[in-house]
PDB file of N, CA, C and O in Angstrom:
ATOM      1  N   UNK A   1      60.606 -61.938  41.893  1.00  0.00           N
ATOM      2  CA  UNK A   1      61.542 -62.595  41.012  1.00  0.00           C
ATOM      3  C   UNK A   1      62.929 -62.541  41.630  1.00  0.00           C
ATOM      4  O   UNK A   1      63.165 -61.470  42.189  1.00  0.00           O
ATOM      5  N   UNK A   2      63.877 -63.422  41.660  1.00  0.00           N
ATOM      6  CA  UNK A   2      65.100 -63.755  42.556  1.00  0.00           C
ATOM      7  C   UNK A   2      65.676 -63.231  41.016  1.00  0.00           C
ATOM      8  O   UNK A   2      65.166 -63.374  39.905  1.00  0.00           O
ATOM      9  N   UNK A   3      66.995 -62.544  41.446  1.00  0.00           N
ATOM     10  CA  UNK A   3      67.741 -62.294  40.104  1.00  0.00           C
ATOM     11  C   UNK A   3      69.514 -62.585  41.092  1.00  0.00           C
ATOM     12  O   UNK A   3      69.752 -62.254  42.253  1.00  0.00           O
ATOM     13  N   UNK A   4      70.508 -63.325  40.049  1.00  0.00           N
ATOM     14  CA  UNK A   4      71.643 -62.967  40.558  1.00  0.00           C
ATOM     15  C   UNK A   4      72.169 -61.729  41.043  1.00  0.00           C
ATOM     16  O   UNK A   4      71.605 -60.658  40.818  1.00  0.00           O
ATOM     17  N   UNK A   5      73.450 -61.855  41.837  1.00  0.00           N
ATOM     18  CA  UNK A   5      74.188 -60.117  42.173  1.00  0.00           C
ATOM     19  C   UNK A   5      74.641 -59.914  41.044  1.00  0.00           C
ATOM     20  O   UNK A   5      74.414 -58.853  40.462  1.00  0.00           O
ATOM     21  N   UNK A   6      75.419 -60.954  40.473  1.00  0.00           N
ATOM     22  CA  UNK A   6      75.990 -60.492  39.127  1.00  0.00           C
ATOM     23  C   UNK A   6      74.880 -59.685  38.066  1.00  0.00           C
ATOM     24  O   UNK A   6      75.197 -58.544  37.729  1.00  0.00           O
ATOM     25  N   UNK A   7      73.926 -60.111  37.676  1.00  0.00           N
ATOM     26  CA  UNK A   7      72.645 -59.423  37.018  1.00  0.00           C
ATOM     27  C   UNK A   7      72.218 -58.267  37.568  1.00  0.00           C
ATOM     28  O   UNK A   7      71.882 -57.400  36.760  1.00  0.00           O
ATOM     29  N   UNK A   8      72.140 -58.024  38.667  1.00  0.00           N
ATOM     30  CA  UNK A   8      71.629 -56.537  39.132  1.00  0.00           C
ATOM     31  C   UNK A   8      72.987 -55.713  39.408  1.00  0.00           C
ATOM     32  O   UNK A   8      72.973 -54.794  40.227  1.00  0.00           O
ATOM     33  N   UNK A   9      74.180 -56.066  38.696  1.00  0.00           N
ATOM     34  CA  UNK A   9      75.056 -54.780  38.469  1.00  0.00           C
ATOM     35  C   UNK A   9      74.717 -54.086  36.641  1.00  0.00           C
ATOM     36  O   UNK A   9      74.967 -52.978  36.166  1.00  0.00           O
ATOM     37  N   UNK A  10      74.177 -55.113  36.129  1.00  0.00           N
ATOM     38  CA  UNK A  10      74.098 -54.497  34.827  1.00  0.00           C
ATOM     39  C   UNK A  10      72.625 -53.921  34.355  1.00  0.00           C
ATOM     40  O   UNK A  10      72.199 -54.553  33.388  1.00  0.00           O
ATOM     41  N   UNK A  11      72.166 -53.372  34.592  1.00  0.00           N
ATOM     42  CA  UNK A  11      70.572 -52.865  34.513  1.00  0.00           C
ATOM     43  C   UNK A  11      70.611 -51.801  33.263  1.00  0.00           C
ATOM     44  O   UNK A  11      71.396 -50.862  33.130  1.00  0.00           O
ATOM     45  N   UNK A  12      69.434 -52.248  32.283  1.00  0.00           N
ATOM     46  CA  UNK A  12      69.564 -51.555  30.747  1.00  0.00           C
ATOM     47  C   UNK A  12      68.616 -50.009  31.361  1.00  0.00           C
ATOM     48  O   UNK A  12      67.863 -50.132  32.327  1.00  0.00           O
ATOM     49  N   UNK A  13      68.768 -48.818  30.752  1.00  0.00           N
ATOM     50  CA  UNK A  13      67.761 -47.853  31.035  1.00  0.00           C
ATOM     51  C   UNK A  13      67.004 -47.193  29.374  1.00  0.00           C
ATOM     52  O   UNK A  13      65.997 -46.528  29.128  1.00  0.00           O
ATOM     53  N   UNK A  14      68.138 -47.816  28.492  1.00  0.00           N
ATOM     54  CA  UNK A  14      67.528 -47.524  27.039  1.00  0.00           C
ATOM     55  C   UNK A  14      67.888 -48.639  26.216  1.00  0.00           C
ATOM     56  O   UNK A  14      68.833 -49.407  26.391  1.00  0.00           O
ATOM     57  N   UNK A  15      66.977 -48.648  25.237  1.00  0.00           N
ATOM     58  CA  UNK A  15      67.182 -49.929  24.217  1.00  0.00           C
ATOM     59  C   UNK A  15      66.607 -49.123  22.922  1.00  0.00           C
ATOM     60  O   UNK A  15      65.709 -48.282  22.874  1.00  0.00           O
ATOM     61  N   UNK A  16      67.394 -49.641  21.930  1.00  0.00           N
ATOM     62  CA  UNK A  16      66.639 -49.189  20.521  1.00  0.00           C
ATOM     63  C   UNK A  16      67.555 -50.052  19.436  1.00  0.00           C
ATOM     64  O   UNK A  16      68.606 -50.694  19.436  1.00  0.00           O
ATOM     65  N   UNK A  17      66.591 -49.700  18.586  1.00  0.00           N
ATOM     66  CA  UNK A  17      67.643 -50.781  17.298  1.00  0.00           C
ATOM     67  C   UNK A  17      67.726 -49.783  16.028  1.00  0.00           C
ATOM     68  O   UNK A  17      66.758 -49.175  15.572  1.00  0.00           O
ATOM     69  N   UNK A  18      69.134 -49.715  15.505  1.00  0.00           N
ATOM     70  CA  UNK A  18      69.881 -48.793  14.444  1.00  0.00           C
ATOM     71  C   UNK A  18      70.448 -49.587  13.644  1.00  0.00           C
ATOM     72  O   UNK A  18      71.327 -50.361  14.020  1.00  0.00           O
ATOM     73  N   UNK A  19      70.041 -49.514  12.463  1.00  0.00           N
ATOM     74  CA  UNK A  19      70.963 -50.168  10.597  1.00  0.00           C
ATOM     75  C   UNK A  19      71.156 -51.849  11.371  1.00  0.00           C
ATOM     76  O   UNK A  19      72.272 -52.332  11.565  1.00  0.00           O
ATOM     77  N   UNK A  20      70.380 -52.276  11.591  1.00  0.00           N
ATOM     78  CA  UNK A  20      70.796 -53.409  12.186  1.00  0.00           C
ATOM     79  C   UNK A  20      71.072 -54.047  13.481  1.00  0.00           C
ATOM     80  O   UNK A  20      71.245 -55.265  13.519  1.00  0.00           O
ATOM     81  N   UNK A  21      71.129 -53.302  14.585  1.00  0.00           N
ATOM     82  CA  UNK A  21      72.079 -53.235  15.531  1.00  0.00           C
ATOM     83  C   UNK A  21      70.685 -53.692  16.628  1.00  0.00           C
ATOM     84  O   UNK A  21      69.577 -54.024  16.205  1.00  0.00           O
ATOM     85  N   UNK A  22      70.991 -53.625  17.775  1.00  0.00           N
ATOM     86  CA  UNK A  22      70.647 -53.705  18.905  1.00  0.00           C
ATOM     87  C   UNK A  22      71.300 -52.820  19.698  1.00  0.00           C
ATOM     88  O   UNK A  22      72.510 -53.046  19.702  1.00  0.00           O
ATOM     89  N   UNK A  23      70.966 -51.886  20.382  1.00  0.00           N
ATOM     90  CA  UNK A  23      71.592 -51.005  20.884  1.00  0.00           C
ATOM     91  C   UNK A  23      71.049 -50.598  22.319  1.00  0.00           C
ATOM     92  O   UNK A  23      69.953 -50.125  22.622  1.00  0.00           O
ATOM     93  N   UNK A  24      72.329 -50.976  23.250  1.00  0.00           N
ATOM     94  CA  UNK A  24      71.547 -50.705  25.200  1.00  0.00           C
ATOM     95  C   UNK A  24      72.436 -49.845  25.512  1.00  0.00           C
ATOM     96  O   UNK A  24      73.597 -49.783  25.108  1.00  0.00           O
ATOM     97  N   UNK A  25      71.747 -48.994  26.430  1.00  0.00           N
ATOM     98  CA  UNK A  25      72.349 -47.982  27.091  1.00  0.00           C
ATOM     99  C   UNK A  25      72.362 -48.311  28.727  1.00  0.00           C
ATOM    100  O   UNK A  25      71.387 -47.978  29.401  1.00  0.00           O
ATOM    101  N   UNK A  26      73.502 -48.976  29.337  1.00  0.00           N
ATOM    102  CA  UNK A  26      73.295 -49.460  30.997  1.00  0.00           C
ATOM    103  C   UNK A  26      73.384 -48.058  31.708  1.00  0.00           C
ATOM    104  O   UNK A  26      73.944 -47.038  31.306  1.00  0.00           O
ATOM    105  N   UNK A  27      72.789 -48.245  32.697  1.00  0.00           N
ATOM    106  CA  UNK A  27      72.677 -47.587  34.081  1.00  0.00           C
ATOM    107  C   UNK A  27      73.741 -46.852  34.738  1.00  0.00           C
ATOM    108  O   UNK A  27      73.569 -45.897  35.496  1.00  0.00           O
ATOM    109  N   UNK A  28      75.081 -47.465  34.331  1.00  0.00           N
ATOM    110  CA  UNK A  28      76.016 -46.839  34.059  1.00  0.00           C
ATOM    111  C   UNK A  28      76.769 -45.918  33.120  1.00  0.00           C
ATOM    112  O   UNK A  28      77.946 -45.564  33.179  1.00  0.00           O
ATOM    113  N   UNK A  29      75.816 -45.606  32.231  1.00  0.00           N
ATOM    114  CA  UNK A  29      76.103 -44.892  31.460  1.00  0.00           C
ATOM    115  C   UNK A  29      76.942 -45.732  29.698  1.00  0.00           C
ATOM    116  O   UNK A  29      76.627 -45.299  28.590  1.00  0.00           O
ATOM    117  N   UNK A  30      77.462 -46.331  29.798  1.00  0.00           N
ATOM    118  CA  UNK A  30      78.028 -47.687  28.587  1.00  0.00           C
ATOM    119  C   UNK A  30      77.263 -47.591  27.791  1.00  0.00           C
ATOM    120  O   UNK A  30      76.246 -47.104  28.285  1.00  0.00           O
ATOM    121  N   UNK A  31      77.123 -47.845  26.480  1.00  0.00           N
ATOM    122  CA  UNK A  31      76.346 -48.423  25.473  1.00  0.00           C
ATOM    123  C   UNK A  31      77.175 -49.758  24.603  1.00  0.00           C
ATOM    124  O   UNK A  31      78.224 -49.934  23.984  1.00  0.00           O
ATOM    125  N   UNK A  32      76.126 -50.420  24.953  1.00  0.00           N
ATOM    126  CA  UNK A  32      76.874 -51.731  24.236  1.00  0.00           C
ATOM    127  C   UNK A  32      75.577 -51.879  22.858  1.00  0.00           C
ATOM    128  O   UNK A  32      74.546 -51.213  22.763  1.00  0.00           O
ATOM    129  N   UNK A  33      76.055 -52.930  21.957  1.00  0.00           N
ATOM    130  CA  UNK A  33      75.514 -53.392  20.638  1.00  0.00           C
ATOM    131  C   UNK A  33      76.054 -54.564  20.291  1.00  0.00           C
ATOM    132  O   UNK A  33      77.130 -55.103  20.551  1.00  0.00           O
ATOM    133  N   UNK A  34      74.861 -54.949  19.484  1.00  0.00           N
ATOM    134  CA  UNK A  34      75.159 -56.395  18.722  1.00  0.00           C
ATOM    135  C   UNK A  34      74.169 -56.299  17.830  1.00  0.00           C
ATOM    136  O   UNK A  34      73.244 -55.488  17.879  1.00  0.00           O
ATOM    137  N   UNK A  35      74.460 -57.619  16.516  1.00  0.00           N
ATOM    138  CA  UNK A  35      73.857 -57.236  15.441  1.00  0.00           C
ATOM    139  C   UNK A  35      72.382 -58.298  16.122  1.00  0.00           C
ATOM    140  O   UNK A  35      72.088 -58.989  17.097  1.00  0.00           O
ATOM    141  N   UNK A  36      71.910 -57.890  15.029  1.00  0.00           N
ATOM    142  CA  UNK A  36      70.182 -58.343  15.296  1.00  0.00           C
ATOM    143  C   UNK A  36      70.150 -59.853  14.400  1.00  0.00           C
ATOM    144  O   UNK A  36      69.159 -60.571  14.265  1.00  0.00           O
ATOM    145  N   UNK A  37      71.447 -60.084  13.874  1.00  0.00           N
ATOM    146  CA  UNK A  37      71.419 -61.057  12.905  1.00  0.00           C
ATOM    147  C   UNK A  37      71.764 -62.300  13.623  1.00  0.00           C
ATOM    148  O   UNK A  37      71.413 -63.384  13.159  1.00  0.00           O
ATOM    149  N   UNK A  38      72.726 -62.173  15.217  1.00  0.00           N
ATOM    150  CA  UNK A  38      73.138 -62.964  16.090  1.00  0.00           C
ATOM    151  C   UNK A  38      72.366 -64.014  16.405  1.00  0.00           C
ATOM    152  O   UNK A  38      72.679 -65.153  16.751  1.00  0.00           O
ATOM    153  N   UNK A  39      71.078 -63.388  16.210  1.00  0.00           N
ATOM    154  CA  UNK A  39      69.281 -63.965  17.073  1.00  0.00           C
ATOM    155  C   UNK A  39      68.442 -64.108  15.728  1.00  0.00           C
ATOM    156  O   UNK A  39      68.016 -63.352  14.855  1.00  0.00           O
ATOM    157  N   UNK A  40      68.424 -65.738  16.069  1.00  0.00           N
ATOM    158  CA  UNK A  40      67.334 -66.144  14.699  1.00  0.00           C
ATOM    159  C   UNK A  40      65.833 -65.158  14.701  1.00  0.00           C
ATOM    160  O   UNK A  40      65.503 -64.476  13.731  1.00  0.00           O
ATOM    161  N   UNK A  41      64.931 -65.260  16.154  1.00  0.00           N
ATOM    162  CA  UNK A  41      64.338 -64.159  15.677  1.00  0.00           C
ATOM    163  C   UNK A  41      64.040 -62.184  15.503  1.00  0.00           C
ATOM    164  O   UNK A  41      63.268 -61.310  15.107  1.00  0.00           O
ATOM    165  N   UNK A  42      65.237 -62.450  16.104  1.00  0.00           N
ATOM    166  CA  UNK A  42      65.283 -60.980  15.656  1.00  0.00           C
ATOM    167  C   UNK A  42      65.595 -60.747  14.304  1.00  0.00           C
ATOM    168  O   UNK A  42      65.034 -59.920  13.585  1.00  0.00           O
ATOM    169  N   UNK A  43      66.472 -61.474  13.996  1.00  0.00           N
ATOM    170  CA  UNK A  43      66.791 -61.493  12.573  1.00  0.00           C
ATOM    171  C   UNK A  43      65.882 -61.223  11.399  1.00  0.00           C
ATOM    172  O   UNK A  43      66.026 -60.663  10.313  1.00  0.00           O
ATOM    173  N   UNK A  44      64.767 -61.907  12.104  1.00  0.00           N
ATOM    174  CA  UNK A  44      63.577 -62.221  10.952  1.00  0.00           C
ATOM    175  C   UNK A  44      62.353 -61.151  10.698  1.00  0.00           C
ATOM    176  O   UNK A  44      61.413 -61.184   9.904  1.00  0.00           O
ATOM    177  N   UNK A  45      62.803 -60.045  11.845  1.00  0.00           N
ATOM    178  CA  UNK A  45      62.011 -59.043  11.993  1.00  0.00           C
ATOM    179  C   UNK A  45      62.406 -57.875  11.219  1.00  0.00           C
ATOM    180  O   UNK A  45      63.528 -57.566  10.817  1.00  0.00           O
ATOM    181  N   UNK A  46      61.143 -57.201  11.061  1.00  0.00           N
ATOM    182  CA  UNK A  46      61.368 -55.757  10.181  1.00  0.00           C
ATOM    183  C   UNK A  46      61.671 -54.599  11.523  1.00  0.00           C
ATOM    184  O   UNK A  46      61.367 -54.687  12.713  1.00  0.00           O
ATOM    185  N   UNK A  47      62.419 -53.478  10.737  1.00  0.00           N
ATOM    186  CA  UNK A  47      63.085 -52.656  11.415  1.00  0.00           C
ATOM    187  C   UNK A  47      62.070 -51.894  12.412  1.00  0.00           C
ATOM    188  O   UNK A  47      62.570 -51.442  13.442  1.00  0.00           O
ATOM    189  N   UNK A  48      60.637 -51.707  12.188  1.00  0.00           N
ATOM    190  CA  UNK A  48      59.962 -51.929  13.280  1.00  0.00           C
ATOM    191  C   UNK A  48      59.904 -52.578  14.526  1.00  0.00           C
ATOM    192  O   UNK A  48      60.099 -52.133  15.657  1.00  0.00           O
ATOM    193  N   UNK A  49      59.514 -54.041  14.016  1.00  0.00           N
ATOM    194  CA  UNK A  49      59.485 -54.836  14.847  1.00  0.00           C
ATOM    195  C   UNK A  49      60.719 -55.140  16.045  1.00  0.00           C
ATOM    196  O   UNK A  49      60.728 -55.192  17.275  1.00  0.00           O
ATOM    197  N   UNK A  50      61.546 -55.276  15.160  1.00  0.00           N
ATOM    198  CA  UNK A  50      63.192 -54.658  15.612  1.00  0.00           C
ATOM    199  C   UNK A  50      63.301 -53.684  16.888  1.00  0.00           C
ATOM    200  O   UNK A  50      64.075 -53.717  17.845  1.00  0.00           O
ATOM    201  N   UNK A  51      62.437 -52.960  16.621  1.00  0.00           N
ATOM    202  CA  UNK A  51      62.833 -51.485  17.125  1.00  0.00           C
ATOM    203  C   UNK A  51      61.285 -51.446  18.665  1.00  0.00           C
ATOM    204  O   UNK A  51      61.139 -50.842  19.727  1.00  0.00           O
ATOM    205  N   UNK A  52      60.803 -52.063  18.186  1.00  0.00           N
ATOM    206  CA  UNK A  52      59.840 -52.083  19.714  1.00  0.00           C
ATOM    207  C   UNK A  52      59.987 -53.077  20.259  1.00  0.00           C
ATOM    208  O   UNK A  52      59.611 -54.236  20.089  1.00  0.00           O
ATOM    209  N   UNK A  53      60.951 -52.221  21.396  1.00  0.00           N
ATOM    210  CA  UNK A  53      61.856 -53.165  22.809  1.00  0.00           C
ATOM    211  C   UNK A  53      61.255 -52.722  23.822  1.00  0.00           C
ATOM    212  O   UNK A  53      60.789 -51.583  23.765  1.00  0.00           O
ATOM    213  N   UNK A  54      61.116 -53.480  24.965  1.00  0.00           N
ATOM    214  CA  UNK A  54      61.020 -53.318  26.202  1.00  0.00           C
ATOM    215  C   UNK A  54      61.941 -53.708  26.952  1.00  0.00           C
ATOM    216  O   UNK A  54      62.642 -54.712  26.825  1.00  0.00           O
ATOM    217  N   UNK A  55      61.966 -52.674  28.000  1.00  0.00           N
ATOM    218  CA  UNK A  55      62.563 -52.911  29.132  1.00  0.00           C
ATOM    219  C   UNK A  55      62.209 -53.688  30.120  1.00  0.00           C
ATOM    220  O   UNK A  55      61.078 -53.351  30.470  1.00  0.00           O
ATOM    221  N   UNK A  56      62.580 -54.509  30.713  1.00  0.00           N
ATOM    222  CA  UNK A  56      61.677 -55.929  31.614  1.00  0.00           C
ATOM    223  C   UNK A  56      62.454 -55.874  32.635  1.00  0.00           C
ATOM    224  O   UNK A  56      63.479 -55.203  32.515  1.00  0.00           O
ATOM    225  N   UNK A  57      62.201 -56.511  33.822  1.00  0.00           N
ATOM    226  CA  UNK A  57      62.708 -57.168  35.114  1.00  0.00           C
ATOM    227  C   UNK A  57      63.632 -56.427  35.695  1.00  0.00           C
ATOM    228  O   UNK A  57      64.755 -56.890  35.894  1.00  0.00           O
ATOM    229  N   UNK A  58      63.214 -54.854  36.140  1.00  0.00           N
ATOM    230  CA  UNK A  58      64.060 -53.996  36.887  1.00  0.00           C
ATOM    231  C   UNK A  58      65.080 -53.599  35.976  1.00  0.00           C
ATOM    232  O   UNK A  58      66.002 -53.044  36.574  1.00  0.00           O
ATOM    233  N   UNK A  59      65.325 -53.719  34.196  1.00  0.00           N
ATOM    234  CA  UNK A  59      65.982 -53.319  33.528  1.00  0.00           C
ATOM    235  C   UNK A  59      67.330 -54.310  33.173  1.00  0.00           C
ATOM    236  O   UNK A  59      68.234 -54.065  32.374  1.00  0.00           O
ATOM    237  N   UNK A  60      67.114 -55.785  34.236  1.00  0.00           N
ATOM    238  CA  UNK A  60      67.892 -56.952  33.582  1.00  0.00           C
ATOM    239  C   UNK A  60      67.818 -57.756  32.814  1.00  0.00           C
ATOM    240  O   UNK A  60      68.493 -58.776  32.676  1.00  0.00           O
ATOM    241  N   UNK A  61      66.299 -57.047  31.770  1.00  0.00           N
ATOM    242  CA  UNK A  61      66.134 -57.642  30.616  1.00  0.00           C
ATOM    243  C   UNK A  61      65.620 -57.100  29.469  1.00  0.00           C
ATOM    244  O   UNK A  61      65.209 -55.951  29.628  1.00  0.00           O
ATOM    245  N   UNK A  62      65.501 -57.569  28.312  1.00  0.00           N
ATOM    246  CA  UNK A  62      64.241 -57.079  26.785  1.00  0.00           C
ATOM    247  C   UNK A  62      63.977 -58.039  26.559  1.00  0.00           C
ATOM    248  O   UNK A  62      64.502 -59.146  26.684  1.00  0.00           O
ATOM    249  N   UNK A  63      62.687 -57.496  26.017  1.00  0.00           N
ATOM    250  CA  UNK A  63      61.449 -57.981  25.547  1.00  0.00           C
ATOM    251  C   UNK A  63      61.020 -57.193  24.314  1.00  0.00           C
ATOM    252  O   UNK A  63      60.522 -56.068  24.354  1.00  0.00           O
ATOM    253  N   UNK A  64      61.263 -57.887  23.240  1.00  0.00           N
ATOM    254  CA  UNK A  64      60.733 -58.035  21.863  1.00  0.00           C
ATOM    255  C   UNK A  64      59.179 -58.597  21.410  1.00  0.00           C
ATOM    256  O   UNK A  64      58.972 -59.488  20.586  1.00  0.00           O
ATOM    257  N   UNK A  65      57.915 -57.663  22.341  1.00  0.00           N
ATOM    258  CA  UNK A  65      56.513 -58.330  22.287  1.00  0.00           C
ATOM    259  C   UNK A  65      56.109 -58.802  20.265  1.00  0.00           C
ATOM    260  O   UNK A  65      55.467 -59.733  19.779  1.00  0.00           O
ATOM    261  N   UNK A  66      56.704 -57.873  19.754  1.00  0.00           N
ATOM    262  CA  UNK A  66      56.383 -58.252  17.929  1.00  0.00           C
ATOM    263  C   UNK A  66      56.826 -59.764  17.957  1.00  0.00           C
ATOM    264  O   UNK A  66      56.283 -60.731  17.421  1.00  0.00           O
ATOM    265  N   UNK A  67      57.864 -59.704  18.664  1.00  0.00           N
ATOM    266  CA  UNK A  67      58.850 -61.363  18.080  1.00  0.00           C
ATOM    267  C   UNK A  67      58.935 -61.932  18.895  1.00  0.00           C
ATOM    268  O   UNK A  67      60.050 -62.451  18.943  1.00  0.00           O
ATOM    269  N   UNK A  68      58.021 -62.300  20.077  1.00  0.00           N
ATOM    270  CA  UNK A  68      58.376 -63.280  21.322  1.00  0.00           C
ATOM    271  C   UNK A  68      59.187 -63.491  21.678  1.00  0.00           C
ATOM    272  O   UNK A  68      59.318 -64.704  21.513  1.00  0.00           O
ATOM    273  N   UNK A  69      60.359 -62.943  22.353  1.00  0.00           N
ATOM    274  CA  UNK A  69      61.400 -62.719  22.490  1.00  0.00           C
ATOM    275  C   UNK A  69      61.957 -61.914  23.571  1.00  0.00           C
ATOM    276  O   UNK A  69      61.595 -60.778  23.878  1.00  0.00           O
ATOM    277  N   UNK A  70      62.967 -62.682  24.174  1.00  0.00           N
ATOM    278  CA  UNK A  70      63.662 -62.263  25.304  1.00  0.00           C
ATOM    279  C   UNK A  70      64.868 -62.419  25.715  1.00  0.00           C
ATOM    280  O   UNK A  70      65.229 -63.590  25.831  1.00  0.00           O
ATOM    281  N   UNK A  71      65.733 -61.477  26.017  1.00  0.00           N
ATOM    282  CA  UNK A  71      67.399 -61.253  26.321  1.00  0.00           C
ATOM    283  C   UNK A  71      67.449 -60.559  27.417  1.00  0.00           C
ATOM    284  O   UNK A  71      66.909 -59.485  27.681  1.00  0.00           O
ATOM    285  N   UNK A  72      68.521 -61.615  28.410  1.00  0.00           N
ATOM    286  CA  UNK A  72      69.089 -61.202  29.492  1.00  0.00           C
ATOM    287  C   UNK A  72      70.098 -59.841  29.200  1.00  0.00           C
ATOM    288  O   UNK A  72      70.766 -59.980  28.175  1.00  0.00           O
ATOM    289  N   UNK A  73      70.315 -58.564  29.924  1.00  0.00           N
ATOM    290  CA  UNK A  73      71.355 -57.870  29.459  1.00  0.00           C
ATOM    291  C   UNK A  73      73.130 -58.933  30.001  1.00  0.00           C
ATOM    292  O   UNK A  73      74.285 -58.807  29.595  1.00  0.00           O
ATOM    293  N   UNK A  74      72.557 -59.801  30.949  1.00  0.00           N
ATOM    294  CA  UNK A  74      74.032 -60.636  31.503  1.00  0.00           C
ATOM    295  C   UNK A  74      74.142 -61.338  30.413  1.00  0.00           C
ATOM    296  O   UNK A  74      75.307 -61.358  30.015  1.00  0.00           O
ATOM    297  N   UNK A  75      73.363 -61.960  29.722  1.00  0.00           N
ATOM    298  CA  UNK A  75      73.607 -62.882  28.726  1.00  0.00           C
ATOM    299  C   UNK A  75      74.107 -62.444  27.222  1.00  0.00           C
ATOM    300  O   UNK A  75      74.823 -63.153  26.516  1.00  0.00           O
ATOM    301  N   UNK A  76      73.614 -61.181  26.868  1.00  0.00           N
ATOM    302  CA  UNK A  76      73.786 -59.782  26.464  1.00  0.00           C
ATOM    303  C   UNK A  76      75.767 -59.869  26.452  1.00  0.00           C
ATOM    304  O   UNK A  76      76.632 -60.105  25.608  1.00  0.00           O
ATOM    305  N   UNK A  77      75.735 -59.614  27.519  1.00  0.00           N
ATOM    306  CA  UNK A  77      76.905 -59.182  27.782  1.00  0.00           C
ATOM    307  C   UNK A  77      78.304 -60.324  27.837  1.00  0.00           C
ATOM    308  O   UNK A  77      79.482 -60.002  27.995  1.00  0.00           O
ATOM    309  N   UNK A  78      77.823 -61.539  27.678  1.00  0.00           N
ATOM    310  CA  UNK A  78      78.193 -62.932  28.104  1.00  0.00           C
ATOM    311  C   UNK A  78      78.380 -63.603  26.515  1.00  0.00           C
ATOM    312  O   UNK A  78      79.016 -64.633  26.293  1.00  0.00           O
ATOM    313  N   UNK A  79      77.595 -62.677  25.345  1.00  0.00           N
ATOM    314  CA  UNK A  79      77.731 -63.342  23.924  1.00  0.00           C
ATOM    315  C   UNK A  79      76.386 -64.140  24.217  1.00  0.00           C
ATOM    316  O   UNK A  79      76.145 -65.120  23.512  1.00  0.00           O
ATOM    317  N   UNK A  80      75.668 -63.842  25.029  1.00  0.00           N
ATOM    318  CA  UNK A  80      74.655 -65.419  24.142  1.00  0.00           C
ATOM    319  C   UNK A  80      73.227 -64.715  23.936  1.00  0.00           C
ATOM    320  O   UNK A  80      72.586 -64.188  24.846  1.00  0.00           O
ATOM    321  N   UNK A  81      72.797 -64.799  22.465  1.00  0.00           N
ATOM    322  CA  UNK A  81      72.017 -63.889  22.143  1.00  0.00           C
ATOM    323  C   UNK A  81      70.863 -65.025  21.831  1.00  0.00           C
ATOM    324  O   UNK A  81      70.607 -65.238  20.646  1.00  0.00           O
ATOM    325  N   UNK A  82      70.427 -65.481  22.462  1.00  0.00           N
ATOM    326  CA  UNK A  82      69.544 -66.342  21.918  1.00  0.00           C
ATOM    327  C   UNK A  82      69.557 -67.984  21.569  1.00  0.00           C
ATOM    328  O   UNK A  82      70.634 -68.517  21.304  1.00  0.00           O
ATOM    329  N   UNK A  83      68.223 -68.817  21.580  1.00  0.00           N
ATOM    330  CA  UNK A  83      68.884 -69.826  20.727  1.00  0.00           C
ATOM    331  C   UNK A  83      69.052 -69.571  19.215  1.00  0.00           C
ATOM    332  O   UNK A  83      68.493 -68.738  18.502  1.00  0.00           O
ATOM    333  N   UNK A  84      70.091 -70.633  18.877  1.00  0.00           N
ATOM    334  CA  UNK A  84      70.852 -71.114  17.761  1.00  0.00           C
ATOM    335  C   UNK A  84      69.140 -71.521  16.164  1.00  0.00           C
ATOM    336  O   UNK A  84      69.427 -71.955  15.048  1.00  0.00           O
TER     337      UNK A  84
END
């Protein structure tokens, strides 16, 4: 898989979801968040479903297997959580 340079400076090593949230922990140590409400289907998921994330593509991505679903951490980080 070809990934940008820009993308392989931000690599996730934890993911979990809290009261709503989306919550990554980068490689650098940072924790960033956003609400789960941003993303039509995350939105639509129970705090379970919510909450079983994967880590994907050397850690430049999640994967939401409950909700078919997938976020770049660049895109993540860029505001764009999904389609509309």
């Amino acid at each position: 898989m070809k990934h940008l340079v820009l993308e392989l400076q931000y690599k996730a090593v934890k993911a979990w979801a809290e009261k709503g949230q989306v919550c990554i922990q980068l490689e650098d140590g940072r924790e960033i968040r956003f609400p789960a409400s941003k993303n039509r289907r995350l939105a639509g998921g129970t705090p379970q479903q919510l909450g079983h994330i994967e880590i994907i593509c050397g850690g430049t991505g999640l994967h939401w297997p409950d909700l078919d679903e997938d976020l770049s951490i660049i895109g993540i980080l860029e505001g764009r959580f999904g389609q509309d």
